[in-house]
Backbone as XML, in Angstrom:
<?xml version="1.0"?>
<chain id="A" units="angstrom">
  <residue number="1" name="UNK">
    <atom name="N" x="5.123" y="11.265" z="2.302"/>
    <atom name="CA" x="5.467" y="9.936" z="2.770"/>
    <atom name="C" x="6.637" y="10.050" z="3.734"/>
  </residue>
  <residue number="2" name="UNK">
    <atom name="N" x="6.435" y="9.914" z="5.005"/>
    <atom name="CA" x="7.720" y="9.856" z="5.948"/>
    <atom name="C" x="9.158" y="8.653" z="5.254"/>
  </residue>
  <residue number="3" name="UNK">
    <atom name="N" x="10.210" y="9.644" z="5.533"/>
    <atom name="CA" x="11.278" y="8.697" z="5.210"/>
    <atom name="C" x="11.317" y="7.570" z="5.536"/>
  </residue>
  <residue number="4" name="UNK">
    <atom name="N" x="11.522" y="6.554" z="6.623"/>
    <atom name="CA" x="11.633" y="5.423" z="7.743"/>
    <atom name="C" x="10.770" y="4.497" z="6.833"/>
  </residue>
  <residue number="5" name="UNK">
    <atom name="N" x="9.495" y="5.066" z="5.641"/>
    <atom name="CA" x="9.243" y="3.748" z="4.851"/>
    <atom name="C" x="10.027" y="3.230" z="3.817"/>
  </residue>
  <residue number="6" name="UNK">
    <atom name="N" x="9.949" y="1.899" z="3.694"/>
    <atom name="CA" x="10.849" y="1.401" z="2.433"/>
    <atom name="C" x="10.047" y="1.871" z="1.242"/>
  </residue>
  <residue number="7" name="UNK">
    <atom name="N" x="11.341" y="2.154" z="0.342"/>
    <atom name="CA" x="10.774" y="2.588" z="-1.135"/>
    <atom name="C" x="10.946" y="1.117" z="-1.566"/>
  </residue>
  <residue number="8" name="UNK">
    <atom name="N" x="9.750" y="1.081" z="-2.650"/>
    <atom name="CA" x="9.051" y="-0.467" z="-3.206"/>
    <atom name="C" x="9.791" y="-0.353" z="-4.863"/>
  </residue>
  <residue number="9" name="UNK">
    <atom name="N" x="10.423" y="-1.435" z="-5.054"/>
    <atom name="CA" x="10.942" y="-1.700" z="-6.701"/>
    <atom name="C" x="9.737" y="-2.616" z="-7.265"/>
  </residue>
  <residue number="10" name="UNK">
    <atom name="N" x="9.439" y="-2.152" z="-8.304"/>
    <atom name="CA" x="8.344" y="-2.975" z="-9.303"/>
    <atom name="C" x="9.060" y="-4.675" z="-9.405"/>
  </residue>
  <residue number="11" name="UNK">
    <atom name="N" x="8.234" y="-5.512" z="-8.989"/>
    <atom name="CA" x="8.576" y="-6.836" z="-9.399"/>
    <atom name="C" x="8.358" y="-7.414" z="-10.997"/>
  </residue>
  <residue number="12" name="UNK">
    <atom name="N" x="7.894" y="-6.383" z="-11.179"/>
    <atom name="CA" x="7.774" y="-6.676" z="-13.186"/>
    <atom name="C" x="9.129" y="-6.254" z="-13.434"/>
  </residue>
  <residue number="13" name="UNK">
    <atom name="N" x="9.433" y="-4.744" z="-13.394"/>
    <atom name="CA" x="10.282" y="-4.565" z="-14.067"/>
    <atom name="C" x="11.857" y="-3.875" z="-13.717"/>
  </residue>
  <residue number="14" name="UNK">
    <atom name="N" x="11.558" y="-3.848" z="-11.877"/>
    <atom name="CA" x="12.589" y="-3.362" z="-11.398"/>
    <atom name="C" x="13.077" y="-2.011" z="-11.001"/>
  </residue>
  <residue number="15" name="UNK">
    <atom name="N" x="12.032" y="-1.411" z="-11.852"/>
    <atom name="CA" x="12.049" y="0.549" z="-11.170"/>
    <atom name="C" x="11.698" y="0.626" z="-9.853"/>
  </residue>
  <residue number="16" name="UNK">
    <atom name="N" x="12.191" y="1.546" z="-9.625"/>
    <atom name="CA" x="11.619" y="2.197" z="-8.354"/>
    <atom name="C" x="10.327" y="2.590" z="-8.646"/>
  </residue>
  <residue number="17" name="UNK">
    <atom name="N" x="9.207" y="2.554" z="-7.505"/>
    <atom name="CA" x="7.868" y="3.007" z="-7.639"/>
    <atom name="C" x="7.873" y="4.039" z="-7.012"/>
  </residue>
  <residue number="18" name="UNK">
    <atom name="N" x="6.584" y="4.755" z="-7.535"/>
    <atom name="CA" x="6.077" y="6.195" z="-7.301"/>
    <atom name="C" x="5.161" y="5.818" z="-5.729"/>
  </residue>
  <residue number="19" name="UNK">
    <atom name="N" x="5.262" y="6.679" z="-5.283"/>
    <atom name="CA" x="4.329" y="6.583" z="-3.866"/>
    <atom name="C" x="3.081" y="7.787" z="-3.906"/>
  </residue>
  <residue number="20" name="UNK">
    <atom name="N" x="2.382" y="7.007" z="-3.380"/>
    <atom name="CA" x="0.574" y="8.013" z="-4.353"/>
    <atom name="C" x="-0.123" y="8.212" z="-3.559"/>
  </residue>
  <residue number="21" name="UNK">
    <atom name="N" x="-0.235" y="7.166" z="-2.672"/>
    <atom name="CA" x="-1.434" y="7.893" z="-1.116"/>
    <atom name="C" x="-1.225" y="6.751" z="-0.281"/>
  </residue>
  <residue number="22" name="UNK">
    <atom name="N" x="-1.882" y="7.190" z="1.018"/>
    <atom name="CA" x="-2.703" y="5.818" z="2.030"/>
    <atom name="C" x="-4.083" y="6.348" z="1.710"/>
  </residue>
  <residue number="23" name="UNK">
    <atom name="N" x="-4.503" y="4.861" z="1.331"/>
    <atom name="CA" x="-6.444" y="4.803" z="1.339"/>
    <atom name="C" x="-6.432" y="3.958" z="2.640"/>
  </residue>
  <residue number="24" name="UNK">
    <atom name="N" x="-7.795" y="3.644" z="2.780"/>
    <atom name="CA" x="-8.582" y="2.780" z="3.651"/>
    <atom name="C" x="-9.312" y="1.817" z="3.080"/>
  </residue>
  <residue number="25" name="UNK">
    <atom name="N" x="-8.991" y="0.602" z="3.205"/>
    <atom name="CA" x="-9.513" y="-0.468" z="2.538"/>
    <atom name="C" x="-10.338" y="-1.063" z="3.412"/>
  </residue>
  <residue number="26" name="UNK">
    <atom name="N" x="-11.788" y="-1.092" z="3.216"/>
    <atom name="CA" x="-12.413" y="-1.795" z="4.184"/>
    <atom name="C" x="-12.608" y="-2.981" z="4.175"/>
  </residue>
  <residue number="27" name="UNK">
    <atom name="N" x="-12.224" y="-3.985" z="2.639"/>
    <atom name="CA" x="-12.623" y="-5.056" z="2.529"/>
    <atom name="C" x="-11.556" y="-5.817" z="2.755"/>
  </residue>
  <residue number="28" name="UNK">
    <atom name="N" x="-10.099" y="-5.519" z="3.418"/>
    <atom name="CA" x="-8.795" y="-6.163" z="3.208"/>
    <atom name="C" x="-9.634" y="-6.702" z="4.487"/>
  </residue>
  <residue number="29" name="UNK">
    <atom name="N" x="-9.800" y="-6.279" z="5.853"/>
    <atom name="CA" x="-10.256" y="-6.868" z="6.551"/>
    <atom name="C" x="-11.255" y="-7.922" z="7.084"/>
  </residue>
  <residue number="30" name="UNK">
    <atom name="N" x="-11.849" y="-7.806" z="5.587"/>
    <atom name="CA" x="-12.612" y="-9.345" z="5.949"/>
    <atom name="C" x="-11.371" y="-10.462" z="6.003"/>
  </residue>
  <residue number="31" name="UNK">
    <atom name="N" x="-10.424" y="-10.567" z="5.407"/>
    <atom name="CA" x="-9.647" y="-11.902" z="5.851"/>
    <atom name="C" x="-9.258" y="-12.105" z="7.063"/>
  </residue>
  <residue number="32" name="UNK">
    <atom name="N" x="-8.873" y="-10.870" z="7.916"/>
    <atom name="CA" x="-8.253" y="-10.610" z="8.867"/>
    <atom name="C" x="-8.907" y="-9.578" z="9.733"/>
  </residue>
  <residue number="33" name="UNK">
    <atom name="N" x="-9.695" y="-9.944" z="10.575"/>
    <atom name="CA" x="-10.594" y="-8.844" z="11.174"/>
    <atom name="C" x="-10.041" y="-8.649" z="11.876"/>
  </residue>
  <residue number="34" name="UNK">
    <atom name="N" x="-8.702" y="-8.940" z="12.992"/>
    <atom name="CA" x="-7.596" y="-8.488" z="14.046"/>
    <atom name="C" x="-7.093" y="-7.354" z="13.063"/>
  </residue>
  <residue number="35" name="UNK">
    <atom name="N" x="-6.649" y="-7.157" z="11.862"/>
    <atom name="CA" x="-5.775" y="-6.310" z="11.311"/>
    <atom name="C" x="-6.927" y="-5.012" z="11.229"/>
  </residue>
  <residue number="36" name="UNK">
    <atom name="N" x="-8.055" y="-4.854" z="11.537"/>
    <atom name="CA" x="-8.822" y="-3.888" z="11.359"/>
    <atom name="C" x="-8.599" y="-2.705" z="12.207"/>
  </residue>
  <residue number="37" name="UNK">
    <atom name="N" x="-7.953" y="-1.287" z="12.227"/>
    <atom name="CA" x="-7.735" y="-0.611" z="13.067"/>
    <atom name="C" x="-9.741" y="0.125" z="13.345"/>
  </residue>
  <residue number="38" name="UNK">
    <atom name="N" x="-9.610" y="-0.167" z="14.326"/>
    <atom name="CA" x="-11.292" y="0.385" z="15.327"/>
    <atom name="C" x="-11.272" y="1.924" z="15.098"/>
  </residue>
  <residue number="39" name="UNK">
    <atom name="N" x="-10.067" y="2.896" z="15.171"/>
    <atom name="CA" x="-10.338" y="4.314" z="14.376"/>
    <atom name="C" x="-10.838" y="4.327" z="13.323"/>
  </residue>
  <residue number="40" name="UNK">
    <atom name="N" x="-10.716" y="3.827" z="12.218"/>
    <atom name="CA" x="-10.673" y="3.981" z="10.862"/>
    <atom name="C" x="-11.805" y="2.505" z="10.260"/>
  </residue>
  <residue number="41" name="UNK">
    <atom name="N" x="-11.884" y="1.505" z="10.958"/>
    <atom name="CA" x="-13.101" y="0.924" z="10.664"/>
    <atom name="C" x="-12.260" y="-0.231" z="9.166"/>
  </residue>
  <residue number="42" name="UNK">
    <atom name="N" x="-11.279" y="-0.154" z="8.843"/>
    <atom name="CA" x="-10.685" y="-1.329" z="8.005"/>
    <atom name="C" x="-9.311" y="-0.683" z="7.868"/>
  </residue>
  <residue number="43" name="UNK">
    <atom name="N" x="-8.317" y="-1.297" z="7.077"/>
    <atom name="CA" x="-6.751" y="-1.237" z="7.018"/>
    <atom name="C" x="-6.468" y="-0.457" z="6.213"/>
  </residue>
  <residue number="44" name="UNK">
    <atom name="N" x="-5.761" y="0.492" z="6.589"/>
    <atom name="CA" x="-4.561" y="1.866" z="5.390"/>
    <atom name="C" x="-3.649" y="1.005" z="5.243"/>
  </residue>
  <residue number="45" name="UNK">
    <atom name="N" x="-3.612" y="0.934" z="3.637"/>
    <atom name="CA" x="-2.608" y="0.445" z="2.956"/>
    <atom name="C" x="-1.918" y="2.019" z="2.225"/>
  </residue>
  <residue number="46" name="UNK">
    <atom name="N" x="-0.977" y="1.586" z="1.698"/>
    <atom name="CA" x="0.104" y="2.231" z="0.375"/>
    <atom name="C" x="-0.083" y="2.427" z="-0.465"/>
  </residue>
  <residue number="47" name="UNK">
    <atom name="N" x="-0.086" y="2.989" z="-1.420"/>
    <atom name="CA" x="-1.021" y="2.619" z="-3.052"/>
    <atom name="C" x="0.529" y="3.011" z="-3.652"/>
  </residue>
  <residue number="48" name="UNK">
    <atom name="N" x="1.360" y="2.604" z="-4.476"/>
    <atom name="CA" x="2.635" y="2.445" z="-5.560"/>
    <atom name="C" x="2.222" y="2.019" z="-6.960"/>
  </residue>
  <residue number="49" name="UNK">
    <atom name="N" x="2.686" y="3.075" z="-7.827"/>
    <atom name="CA" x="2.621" y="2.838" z="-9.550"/>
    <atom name="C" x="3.777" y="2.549" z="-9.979"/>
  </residue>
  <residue number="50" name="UNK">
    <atom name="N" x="4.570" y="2.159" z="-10.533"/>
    <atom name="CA" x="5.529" y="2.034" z="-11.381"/>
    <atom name="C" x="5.540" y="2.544" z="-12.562"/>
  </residue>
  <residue number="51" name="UNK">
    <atom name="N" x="6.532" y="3.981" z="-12.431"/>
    <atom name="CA" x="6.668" y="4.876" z="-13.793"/>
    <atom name="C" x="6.969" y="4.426" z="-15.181"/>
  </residue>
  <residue number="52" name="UNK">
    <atom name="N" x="7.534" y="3.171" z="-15.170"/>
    <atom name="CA" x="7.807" y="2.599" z="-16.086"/>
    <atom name="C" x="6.835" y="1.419" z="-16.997"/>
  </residue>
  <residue number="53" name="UNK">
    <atom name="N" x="6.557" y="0.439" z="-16.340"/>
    <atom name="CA" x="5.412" y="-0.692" z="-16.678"/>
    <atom name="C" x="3.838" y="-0.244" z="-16.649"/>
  </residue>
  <residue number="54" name="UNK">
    <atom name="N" x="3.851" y="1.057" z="-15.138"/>
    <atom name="CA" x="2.464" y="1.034" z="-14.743"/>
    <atom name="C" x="2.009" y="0.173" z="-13.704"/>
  </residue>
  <residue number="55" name="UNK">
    <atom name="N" x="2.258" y="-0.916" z="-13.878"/>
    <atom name="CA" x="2.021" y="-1.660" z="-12.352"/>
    <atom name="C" x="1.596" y="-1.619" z="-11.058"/>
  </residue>
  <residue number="56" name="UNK">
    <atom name="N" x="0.582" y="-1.199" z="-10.547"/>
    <atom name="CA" x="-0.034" y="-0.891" z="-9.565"/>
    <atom name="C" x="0.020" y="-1.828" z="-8.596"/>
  </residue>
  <residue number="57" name="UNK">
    <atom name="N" x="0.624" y="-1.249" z="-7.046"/>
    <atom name="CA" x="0.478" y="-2.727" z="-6.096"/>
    <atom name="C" x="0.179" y="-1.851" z="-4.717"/>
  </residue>
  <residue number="58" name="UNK">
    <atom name="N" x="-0.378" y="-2.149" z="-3.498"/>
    <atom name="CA" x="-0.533" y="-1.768" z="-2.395"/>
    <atom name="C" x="0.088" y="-2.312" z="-1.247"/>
  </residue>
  <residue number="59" name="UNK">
    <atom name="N" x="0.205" y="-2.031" z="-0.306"/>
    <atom name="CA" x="0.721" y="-2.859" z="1.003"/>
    <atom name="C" x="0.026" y="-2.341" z="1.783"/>
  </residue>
  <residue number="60" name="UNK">
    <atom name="N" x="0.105" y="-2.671" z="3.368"/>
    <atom name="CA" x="-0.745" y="-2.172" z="4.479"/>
    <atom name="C" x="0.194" y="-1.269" z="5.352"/>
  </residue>
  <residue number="61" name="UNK">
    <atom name="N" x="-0.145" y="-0.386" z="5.526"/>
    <atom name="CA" x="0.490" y="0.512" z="6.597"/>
    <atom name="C" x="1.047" y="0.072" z="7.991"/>
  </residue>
  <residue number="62" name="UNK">
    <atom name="N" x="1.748" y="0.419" z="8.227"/>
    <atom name="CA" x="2.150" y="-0.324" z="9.785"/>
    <atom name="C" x="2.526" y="0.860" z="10.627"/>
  </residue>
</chain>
């Protein structure tokens, strides 16, 4: 994970989250078909667990 991204705190419980991959989500882009990068055919998001709760959350890559 390049430094320059923000590290994500669990909104449950306040830990810092673990950082786990970029996937490709093809279906984020049905809401938003501008956000669809044309290389990759739908949006790379973030995937974050929280070591503590478990809590799983994603964001989109920028």
């Amino acid at each position: 994970m390049p430094e320059q991204r923000k590290k994500m705190k669990c909104s449950e419980c306040g830990v810092e989250m673990n950082y786990h991959a970029d996937k490709l989500d093809f279906t984020a882009g049905l809401e938003d078909p501008s956000a669809i990068d044309p290389d990759f055919g739908g949006i790379m998001e973030e995937c974050h667990a929280c070591p503590e709760c478990g809590k799983t959350v994603t964001r989109r890559v920028t």
